[in-house]
MDTraj code that builds the backbone (N, CA, C; nanometers):
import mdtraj as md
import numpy as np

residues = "UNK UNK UNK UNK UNK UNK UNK UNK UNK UNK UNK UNK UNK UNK UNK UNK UNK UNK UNK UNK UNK UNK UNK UNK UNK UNK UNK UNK UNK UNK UNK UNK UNK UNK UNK UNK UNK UNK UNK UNK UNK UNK UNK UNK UNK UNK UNK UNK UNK UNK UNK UNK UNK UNK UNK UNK UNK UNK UNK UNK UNK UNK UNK UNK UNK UNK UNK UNK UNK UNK UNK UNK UNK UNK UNK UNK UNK UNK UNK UNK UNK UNK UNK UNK UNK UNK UNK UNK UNK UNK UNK UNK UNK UNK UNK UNK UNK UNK UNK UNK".split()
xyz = np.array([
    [0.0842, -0.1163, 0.0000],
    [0.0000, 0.0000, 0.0000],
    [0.0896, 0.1237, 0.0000],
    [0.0337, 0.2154, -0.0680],
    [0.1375, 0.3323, -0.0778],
    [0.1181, 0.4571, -0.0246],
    [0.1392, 0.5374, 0.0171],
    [0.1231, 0.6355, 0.1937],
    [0.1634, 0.7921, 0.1020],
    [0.0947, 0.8665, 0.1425],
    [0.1138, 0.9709, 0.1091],
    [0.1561, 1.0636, -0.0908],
    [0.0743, 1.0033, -0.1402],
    [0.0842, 0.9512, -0.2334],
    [0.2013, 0.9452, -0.3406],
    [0.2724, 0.8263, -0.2421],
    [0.4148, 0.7655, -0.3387],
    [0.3671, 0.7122, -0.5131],
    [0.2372, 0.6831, -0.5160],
    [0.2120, 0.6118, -0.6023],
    [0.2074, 0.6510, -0.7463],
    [0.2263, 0.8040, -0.6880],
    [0.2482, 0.8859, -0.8090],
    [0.3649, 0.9778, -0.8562],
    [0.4808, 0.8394, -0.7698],
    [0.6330, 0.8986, -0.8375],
    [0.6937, 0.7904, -0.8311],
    [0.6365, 0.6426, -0.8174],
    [0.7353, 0.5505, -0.8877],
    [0.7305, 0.5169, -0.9568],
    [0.8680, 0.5228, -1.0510],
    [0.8678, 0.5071, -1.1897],
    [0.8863, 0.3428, -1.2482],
    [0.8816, 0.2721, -1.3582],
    [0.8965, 0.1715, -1.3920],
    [0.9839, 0.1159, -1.3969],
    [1.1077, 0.1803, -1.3404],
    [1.2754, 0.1479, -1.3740],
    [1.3345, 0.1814, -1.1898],
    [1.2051, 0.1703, -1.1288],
    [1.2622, 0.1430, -0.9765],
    [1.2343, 0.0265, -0.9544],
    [1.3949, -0.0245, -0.8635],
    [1.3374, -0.1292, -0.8132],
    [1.3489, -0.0973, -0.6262],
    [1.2957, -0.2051, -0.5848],
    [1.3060, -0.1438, -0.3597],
    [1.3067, -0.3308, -0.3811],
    [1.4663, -0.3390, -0.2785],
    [1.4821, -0.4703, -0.2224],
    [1.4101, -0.4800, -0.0381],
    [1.3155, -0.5987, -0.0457],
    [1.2096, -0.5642, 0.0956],
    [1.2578, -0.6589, 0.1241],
    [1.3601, -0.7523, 0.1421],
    [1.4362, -0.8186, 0.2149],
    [1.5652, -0.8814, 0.2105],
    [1.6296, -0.8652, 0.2843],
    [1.7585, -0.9471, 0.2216],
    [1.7988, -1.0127, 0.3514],
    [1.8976, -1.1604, 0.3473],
    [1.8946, -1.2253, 0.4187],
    [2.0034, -1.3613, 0.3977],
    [2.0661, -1.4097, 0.4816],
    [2.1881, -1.5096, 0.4431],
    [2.1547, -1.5989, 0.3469],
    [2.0481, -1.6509, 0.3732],
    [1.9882, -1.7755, 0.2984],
    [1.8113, -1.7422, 0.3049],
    [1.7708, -1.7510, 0.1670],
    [1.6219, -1.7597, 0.1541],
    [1.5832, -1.9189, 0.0871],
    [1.4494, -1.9304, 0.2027],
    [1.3961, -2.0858, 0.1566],
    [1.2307, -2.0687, 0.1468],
    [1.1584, -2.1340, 0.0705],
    [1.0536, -2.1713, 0.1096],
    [0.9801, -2.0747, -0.0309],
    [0.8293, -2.0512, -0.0094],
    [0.7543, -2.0053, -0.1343],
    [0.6668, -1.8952, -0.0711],
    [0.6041, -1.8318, -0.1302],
    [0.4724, -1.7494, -0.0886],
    [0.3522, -1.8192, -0.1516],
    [0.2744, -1.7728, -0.0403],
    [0.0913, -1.8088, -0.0518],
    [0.0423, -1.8006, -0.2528],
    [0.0966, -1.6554, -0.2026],
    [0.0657, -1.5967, -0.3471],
    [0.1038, -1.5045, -0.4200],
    [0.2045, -1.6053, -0.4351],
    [0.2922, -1.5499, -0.5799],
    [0.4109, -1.6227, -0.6133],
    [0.4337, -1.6636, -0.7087],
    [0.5813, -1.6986, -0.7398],
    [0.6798, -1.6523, -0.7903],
    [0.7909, -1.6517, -0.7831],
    [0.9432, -1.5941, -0.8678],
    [0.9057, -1.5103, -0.9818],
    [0.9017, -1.4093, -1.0152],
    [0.8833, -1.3633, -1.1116],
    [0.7726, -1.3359, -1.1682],
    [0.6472, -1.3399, -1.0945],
    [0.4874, -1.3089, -1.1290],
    [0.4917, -1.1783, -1.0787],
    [0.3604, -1.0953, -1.1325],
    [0.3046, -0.9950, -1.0903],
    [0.2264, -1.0296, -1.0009],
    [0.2765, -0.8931, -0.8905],
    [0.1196, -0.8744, -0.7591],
    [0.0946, -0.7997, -0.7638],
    [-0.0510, -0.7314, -0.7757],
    [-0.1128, -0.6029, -0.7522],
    [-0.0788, -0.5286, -0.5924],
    [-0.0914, -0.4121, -0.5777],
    [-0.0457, -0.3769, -0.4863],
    [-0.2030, -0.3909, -0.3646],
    [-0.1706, -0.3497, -0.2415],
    [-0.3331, -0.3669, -0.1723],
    [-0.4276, -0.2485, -0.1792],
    [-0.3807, -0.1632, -0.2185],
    [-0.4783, -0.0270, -0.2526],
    [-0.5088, -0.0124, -0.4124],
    [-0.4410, -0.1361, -0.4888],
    [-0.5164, -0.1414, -0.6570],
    [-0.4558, -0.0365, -0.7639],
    [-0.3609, 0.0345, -0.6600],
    [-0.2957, 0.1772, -0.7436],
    [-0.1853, 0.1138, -0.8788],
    [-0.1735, -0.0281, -0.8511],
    [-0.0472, -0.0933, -0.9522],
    [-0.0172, -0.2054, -0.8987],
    [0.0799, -0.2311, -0.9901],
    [0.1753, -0.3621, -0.9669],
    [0.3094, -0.3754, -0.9842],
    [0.3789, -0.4727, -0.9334],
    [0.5023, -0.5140, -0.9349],
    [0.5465, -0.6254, -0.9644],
    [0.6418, -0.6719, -1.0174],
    [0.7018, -0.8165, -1.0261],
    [0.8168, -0.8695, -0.9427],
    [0.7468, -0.9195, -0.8614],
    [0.8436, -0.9659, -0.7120],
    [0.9338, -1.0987, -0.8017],
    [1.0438, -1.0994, -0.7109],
    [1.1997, -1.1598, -0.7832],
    [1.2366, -1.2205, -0.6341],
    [1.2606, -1.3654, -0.5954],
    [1.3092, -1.4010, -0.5074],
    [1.3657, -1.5106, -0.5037],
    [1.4761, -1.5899, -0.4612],
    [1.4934, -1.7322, -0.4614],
    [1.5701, -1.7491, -0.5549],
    [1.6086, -1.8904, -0.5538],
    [1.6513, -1.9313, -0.6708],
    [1.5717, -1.9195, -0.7920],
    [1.6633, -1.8580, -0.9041],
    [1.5678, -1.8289, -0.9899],
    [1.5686, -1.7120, -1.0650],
    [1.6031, -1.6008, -0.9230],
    [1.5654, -1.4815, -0.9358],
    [1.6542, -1.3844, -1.0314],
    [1.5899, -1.2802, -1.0747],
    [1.6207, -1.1721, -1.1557],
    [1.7631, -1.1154, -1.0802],
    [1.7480, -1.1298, -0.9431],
    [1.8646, -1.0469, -0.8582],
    [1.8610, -1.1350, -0.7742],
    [1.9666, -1.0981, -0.6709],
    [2.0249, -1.1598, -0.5698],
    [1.8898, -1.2758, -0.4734],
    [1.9207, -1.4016, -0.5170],
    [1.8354, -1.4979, -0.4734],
    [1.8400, -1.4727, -0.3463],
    [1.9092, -1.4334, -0.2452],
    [1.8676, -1.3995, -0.1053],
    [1.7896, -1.2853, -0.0827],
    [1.7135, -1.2101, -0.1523],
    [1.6763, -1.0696, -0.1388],
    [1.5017, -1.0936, -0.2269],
    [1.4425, -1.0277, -0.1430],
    [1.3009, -0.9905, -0.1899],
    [1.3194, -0.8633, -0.2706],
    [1.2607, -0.8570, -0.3969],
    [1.2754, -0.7614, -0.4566],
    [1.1645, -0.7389, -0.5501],
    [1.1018, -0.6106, -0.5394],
    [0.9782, -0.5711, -0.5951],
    [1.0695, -0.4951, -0.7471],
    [0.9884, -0.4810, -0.8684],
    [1.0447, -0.4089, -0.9675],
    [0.9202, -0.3848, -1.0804],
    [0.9734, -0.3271, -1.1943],
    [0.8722, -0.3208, -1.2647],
    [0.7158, -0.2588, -1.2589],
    [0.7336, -0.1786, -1.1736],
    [0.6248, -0.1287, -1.1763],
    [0.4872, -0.0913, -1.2726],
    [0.3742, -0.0926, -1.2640],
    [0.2923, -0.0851, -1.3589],
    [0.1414, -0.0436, -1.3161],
    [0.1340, 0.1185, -1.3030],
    [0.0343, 0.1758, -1.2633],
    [-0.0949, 0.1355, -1.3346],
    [-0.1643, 0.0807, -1.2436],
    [-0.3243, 0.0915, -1.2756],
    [-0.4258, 0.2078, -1.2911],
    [-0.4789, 0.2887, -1.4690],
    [-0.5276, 0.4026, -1.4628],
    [-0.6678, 0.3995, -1.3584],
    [-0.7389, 0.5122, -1.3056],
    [-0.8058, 0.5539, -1.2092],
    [-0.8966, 0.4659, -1.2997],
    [-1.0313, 0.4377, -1.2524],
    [-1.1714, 0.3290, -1.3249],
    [-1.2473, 0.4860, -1.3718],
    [-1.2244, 0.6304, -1.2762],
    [-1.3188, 0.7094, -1.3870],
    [-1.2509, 0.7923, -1.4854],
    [-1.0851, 0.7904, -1.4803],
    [-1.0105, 0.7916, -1.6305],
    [-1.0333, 0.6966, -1.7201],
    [-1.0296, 0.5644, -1.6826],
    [-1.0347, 0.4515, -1.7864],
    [-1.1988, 0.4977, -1.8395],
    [-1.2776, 0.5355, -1.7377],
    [-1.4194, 0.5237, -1.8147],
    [-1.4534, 0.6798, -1.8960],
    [-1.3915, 0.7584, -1.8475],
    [-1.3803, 0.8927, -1.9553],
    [-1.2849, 0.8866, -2.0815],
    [-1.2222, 0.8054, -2.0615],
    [-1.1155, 0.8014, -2.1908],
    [-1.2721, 0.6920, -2.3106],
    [-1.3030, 0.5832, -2.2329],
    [-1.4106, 0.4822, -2.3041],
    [-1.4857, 0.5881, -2.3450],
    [-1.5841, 0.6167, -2.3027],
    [-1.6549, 0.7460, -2.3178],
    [-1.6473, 0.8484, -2.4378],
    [-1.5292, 0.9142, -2.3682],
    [-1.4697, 1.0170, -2.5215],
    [-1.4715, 0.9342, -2.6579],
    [-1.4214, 0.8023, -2.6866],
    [-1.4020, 0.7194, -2.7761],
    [-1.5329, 0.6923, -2.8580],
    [-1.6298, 0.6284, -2.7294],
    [-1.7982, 0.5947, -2.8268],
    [-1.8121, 0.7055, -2.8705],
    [-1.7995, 0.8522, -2.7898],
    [-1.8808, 0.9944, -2.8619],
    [-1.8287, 1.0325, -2.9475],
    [-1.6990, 0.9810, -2.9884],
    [-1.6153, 1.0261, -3.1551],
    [-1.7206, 0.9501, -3.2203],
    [-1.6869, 0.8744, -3.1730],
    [-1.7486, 0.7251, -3.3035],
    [-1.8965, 0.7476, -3.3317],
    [-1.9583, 0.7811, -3.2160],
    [-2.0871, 0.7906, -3.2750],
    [-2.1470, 0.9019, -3.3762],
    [-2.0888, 1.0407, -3.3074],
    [-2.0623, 1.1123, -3.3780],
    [-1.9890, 1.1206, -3.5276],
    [-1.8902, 1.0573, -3.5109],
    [-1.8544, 1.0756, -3.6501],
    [-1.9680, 0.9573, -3.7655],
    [-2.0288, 0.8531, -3.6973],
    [-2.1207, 0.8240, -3.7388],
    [-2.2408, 0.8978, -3.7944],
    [-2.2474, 0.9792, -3.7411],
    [-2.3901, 1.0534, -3.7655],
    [-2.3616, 1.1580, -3.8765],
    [-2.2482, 1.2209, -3.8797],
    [-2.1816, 1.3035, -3.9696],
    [-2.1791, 1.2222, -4.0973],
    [-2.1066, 1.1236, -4.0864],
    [-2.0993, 1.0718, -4.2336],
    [-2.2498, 1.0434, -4.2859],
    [-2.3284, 1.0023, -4.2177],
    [-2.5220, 1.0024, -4.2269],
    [-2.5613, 1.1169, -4.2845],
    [-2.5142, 1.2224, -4.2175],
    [-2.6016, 1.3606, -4.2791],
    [-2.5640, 1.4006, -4.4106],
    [-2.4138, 1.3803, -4.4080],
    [-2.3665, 1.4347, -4.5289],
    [-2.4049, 1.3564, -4.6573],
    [-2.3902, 1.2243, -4.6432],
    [-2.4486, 1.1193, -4.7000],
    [-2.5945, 1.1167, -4.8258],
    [-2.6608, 1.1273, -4.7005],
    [-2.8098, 1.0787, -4.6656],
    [-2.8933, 1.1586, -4.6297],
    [-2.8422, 1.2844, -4.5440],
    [-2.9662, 1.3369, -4.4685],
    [-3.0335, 1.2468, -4.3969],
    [-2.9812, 1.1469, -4.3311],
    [-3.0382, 1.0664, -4.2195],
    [-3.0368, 1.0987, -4.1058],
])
top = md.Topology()
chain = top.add_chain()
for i, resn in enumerate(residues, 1):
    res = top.add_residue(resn, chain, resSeq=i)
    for name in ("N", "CA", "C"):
        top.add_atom(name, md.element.get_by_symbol(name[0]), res)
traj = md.Trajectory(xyz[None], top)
């Protein structure tokens, strides 16, 4: 979750190591090596790197890749603007047309 709103200055080319440690063992609930997790406030995602396997240092938790999720009433004003071209420009080509 992101506090004060960080969420709107990390860039895609940060990475934040959230653990490091002599030896890492074992898996998470949910997620594996190299999958995306949404964050808990829905603002984005990351691709956590851990273990053998990993993108970076297999002892180290490491979030990267970031990938902001747009707001649902940007995504739905951007949809929006789009049908009212379209329909519009529908109706235009009608009149000029047709007079329909």
């Amino acid at each position: 979750m992101f506090i004060n709103g960080f969420q709107n200055l990390v860039q895609p080319t940060d990475t934040f190591s959230l653990v490091e440690a002599f030896s890492l063992s074992g898996t998470f609930e949910n997620i594996e090596n190299g999958e995306r997790l949404m964050t808990s406030d829905g603002f984005g995602s990351f691709v956590v790197n851990f273990g053998t396997g990993s993108a970076y240092n297999p002892n180290q938790v490491v979030i990267s890749n970031y990938l902001a999720i747009p707001e649902a009433s940007a995504a739905g004003l951007a949809i929006g603007s789009l049908l009212a071209g379209l329909f519009l420009r529908g109706r235009l080509r009608c009149s000029i047309n047709q007079g329909c």
